[in-house]
C-alpha positions in Angstrom: 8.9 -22.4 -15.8 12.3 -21.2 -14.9 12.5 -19.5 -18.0 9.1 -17.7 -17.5 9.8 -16.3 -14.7 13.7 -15.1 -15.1 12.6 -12.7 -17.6 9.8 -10.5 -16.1 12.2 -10.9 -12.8 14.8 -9.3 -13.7 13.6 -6.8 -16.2 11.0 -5.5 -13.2 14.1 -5.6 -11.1 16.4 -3.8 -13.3 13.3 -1.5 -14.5 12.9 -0.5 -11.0 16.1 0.2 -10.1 16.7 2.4 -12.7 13.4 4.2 -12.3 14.2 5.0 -8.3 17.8 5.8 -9.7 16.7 8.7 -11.8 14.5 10.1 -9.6 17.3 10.4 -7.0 19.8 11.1 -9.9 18.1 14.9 -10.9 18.3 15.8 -6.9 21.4 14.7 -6.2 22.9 17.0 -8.9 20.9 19.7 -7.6 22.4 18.9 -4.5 26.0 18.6 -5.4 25.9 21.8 -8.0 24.4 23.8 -5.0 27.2 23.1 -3.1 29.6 23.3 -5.0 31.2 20.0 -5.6 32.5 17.2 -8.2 30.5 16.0 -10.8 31.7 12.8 -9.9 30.2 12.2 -6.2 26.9 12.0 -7.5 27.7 8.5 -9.2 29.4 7.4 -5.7 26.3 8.7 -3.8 24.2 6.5 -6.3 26.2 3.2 -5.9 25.7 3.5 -2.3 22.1 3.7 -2.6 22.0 0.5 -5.4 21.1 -1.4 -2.2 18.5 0.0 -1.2 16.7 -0.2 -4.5 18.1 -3.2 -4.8 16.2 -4.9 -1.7 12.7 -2.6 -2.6 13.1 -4.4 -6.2 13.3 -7.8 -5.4 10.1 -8.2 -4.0 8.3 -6.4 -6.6 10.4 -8.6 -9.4 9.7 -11.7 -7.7 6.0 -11.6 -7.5 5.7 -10.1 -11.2 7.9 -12.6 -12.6 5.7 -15.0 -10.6 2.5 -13.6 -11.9 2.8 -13.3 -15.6 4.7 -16.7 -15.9 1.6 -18.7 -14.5 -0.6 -15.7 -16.4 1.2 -16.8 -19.8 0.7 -20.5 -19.0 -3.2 -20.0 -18.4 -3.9 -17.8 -21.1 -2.2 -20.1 -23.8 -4.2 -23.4 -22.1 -0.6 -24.6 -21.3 -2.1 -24.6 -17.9 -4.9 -26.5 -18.2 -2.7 -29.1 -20.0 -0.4 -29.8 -17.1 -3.5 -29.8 -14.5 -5.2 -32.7 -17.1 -1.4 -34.5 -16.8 -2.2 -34.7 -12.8 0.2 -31.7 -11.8 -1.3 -29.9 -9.0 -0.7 -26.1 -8.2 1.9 -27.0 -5.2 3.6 -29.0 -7.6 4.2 -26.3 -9.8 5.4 -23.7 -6.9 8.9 -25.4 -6.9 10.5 -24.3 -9.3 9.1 -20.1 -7.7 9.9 -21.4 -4.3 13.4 -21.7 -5.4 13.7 -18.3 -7.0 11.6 -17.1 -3.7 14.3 -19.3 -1.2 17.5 -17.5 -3.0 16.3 -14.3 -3.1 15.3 -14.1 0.3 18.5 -15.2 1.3 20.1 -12.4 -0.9 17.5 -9.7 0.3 18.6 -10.9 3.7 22.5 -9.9 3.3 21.2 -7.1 1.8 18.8 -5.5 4.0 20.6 -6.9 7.3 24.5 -6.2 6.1 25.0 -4.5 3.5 22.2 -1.9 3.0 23.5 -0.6 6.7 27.2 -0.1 5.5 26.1 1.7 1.7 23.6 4.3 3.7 26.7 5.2 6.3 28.3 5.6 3.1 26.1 7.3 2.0 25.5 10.0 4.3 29.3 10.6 5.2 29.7 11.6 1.2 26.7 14.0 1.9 28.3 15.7 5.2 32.1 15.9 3.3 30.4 17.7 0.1 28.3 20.2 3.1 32.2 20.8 4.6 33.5 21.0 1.5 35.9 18.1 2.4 35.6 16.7 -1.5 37.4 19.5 -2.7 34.4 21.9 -3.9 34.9 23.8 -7.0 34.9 27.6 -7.0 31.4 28.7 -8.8 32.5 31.1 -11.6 31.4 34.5 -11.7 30.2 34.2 -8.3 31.9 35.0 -4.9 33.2 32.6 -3.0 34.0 32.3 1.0 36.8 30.7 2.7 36.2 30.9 6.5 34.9 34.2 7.6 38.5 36.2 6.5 38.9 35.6 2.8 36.4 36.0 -0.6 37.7 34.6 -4.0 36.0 35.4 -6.7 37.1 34.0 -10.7 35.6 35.3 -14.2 36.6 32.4 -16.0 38.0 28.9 -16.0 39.2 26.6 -18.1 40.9 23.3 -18.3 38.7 21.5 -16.1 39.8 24.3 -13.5 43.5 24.1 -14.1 43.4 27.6 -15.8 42.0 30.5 -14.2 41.6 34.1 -15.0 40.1 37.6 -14.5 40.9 36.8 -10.3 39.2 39.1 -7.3 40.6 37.8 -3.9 40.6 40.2 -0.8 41.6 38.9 2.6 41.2 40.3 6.4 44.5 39.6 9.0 42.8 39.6 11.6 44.6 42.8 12.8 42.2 45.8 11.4 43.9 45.4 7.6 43.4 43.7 4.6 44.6 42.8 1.2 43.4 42.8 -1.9 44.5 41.2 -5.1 43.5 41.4 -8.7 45.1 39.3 -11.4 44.8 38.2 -14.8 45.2 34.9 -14.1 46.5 32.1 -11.8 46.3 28.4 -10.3 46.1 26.3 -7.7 49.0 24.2 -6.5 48.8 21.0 -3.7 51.9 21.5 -1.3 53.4 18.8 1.2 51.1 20.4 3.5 47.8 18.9 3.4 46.2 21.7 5.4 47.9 24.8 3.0 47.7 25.3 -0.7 49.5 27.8 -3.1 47.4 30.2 -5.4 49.9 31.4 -8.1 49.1 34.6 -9.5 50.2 36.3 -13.1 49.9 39.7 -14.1 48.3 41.6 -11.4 48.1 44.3 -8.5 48.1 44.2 -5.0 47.1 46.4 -2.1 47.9 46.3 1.2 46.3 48.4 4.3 47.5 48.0 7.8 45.4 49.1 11.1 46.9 52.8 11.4 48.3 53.2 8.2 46.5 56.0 6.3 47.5 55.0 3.1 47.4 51.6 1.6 50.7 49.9 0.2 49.9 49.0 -3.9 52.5 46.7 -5.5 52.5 45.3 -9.3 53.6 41.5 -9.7 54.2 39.9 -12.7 54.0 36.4 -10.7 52.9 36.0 -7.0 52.3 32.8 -4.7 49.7 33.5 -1.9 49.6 30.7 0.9 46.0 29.5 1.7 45.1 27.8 5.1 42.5 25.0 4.2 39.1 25.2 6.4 39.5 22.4 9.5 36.5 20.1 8.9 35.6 17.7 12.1 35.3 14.1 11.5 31.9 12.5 10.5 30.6 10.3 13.3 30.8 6.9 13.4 28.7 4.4 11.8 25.3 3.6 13.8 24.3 6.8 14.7 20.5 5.8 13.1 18.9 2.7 12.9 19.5 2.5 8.8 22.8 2.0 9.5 22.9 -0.6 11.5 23.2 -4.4 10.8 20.8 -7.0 12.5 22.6 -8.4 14.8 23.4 -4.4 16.0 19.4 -3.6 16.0 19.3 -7.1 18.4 22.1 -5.7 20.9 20.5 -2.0 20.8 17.0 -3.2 21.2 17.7 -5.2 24.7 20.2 -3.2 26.4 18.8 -1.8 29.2 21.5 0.9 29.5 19.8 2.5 26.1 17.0 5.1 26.3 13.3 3.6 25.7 13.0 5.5 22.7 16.6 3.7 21.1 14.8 0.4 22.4 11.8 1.0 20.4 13.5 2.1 17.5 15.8 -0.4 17.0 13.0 -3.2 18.0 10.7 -1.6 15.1 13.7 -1.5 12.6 14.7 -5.2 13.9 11.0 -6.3 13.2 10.4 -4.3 10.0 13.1 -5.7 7.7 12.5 -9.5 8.9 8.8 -9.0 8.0 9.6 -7.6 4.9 12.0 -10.7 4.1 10.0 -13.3 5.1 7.0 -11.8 3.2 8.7 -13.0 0.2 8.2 -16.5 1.1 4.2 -16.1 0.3 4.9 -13.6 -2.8 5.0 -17.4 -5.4 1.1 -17.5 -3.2 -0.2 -15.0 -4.2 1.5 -14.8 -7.4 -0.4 -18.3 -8.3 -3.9 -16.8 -7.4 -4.1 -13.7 -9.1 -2.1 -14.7 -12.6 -4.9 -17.0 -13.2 -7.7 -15.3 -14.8 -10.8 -17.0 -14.9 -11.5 -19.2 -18.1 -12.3 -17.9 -21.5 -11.1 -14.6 -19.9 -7.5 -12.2 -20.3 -8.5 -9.8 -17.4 -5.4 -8.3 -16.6 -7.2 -7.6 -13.0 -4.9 -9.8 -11.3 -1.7 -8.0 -11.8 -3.1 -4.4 -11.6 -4.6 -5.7 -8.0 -1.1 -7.5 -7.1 0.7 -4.3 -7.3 -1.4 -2.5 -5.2 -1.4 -5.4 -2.4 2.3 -5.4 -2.4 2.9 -2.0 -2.0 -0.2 -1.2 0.3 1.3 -3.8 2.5 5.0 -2.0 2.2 3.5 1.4 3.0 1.6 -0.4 6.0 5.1 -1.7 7.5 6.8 1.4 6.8 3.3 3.1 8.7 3.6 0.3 11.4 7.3 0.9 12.1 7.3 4.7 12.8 4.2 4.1 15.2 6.0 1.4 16.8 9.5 3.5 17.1 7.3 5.9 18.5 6.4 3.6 21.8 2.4 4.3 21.3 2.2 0.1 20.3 4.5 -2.7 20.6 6.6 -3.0 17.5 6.3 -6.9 17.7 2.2 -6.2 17.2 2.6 -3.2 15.1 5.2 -5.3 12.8 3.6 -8.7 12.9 -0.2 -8.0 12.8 0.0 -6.4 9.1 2.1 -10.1 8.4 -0.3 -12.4 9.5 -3.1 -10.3 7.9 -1.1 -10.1 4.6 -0.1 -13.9 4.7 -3.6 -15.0 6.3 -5.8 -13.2 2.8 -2.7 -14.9 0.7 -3.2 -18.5 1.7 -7.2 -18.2 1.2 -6.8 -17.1 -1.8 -4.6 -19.8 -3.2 -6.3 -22.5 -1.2 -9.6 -20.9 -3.1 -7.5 -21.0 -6.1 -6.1 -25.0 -5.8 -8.3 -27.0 -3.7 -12.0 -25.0 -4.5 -13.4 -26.2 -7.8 -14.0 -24.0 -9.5 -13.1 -21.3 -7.1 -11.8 -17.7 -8.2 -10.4 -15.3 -5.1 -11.1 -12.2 -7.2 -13.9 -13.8 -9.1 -16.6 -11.3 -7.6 -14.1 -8.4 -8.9 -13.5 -9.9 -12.4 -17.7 -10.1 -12.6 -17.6 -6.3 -11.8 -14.9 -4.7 -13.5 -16.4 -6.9 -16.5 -19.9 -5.2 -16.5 -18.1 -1.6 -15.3 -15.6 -2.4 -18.7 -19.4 -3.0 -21.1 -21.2 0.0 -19.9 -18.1 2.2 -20.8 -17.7 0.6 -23.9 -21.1 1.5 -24.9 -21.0 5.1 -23.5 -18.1 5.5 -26.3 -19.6 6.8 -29.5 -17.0 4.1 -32.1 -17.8 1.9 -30.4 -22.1 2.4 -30.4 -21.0 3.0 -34.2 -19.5 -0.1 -34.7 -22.4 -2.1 -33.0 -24.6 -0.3 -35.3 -22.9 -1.3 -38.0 -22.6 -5.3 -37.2 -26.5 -5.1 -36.3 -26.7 -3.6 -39.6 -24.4 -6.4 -41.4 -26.5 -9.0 -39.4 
């Protein structure tokens, strides 16, 4: 059984990872080539999001692994074999209960810990690339600002941006003048300053113009270092400023101070009360997992799994729904939270109590009689298929 279900597990959970990861992947290039940073940040951007994914996976994992072990079982009669032995249904939830026990526990550190800390890290990367604290690259063949007194603009660059050529850079004093520079090529040196770099020039001409000087001062260098002031950037704020990045026990001493603002209160109750629902809902996940895997006999409807998925994340979208109208102060977030739960865990326990202790009983026996029929009057619509009735009617 353990077996069974480690393989669907984890391939759903590394499946959808992956899946969320590449979606966020082609925007967060967008992103960073827009503004004009490191190739590199994207892949920091998307460890810090692994978490997240991480904690949405589980779930999912957990209840297909669930599913399509038992499925597997049923549909080879290996089911029906430990049932004749005298193994009963709860008997055979311990080995999922276990897989459901530790990873609750993990989607618990997760969600509560460290979730909170990767999504602060998250969104400080995304405010450094906006100041251009990363170090953003110059976009070639464009022009580029510094600050509202310089604009740098490069033809060509090689070497990973080491080597730089066919240079344009003009820059205000402040004063009324101005000077303006055109090279053939140059580089950027670091300096013991951390707010000042050097940009050495080769080959090239500069003019100078002064406020009251009617004609400009030109000069010819065959090397030139020009000092360049770094843009101050303010500090990113510290971590809590939204309720995704803050822990449990932060959500629990935000939610009753008094000294907050209702609308912190609420938020930070709904938060609180959203991801401890979502936790605990994996606990009835090995339920419900045990109820719809099970087709009915002489039957390989895969009805069970295509109407799993859409409980699990209809319930999901419900929280996430229940949450924001909680935050919002129009309904408790304890009912807003915990209503959807009971419901949720209420329809899973009839259904495997249907399931166990009925005999006979099917939960979605009414919806495997339907989609049976609906499945027959398509199949005769189809013209091969008419043609191959034909033909056995023929044969017979």
């Amino acid at each position: 059984m353990a077996r069974l279900i480690a393989v669907p597990l984890f391939s759903t959970l590394v499946i959808f990872a992956m899946l969320l990861v590449l979606d966020r992947m082609l925007r967060l290039f967008d992103f960073v080539a827009t503004e004009g940073g490191p190739v590199s940040v994207v892949w920091r951007m998307l460890a810090n999001l692994l978490p997240e994914y991480v904690g949405l996976g589980i779930p999912v994992g957990l209840l297909l692994g669930t599913l399509l072990a038992f499925r597997k079982l049923a549909t080879s009669s290996e089911l029906d074999v430990m049932r004749a032995v005298g193994m009963s249904y709860p008997r055979m939830l311990r080995v999922p209960y276990m897989y459901a026990i530790t990873l609750g526990l993990l989607n618990f550190a997760i969600v509560g810990f460290v979730q909170p800390d990767a999504r602060y890290n998250y969104e400080k990367l995304r405010f450094e690339l906006r100041t251009g604290a990363l170090g953003a690259s110059i976009k070639v063949g464009e022009f580029t600002h510094f600050g509202n007194n310089m604009t740098l603009r490069i033809e060509q660059s090689h070497d990973n941006g080491r080597k730089l050529s066919g240079i344009f850079l003009r820059r205000d004093d402040g004063k009324g003048g101005s000077i303006a520079v055109t090279a053939a090529s140059g580089q950027f040196f670091a300096i013991d300053n951390p707010d000042e770099i050097i940009f050495r020039l080769n080959d090239g001409t500069l003019i100078r113009t002064e406020a009251g000087v009617a004609s400009p001062r030109v000069l010819r260098f065959t090397a030139f270092s020009l000092p360049i002031s770094l843009p101050k950037t303010e500090n990113f704020r510290i971590r809590g400023g939204q309720n995704l990045e803050r822990t449990l026990p932060e959500l629990v001493r935000v939610g009753t101070d008094h000294g907050a603002t209702k609308e912190e209160r609420d938020t930070s109750r709904a938060a609180f009360n959203f991801r401890t629902a979502e936790v605990l809902s994996i606990l009835v996940l090995p339920l419900l997992a045990l109820a719809l895997g099970i087709p009915p006999k002489r039957s390989t409807s895969a009805l069970g799994v295509f109407l799993a998925i859409i409980m699990i994340v209809a319930y999901h979208k419900v929280n996430e729904y229940a949450q924001a109208v909680g935050g919002l102060g129009k309904i408790d977030p304890v009912l807003a939270i915990w209503i959807p739960f009971t419901v949720f865990t209420g329809l899973t326990l009839w259904m495997f109590y249907t399931i166990a202790f009925v005999p006979g009983g099917q939960p979605i026996g009414a919806l495997e009689r339907v989609f049976s029929k609906l499945g027959k009057a398509i199949g005769k619509l189809m013209p091969g298929r008419r043609d191959a009735n034909r033909s056995k009617e023929a044969a017979a």
